[in-house]
N, C-alpha and C positions, 0 to 999 in steps of 0.2 A: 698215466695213472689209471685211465680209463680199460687198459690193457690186463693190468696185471689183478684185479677184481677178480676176476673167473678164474683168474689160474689159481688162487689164493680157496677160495669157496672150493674148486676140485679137488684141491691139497687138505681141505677141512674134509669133506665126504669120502677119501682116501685112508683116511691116517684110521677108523676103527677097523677098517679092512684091512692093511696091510703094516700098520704098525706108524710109530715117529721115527722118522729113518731116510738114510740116502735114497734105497727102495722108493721110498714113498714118492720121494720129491722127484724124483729118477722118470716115474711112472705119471706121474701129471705135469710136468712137460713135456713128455712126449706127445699126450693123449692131448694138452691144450695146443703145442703146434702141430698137431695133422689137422686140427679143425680148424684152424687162420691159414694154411696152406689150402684146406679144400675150398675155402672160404673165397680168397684169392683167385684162385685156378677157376672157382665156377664166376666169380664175374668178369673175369676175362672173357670166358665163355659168350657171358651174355651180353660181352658190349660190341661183338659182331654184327654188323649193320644187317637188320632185319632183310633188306632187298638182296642180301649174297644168298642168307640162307632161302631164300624163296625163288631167287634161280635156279639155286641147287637140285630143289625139290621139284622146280621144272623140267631141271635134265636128267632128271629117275635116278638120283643117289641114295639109295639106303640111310639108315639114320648113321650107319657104323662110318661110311663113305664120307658123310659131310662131318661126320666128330675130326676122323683122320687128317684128310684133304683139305678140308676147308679152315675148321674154328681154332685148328691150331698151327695152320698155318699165317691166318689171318692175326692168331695171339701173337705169333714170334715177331710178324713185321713190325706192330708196335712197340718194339723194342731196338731202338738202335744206339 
């Protein structure tokens, strides 16, 4: 229940812009799941054990280097 509040309030803020319509409804769920996917994706991110990422940065990886190599590699293992 706790979930679908937001999505209900963006489909209210929606509807004098875009009209009462498929459209509408169309357009704020898409727009409320990319924000619970990015949502997601960045605490995945950050439940990488502090001491990987601070190796990392001892053995000269760029920020692009530990995004790639490391935090989503680390994301995937948690997943079996």
């Amino acid at each position: 229940m706790v979930y679908s509040i937001p999505s209900l309030a963006l489909l209210a803020l929606l509807i004098p812009l875009t009209g009462l319509g498929q459209k509408t409804a169309i357009i704020a769920l898409v727009i409320y799941n990319q924000y619970l996917l990015l949502r997601n994706f960045l605490a995945g991110l950050n439940g990488v054990d502090p001491a990987i990422m601070e190796a990392t940065a001892a053995m000269g990886m760029t920020h692009m280097q530990r995004l790639v190599r490391v935090l989503t590699f680390a994301e995937n293992r948690g997943k079996s």
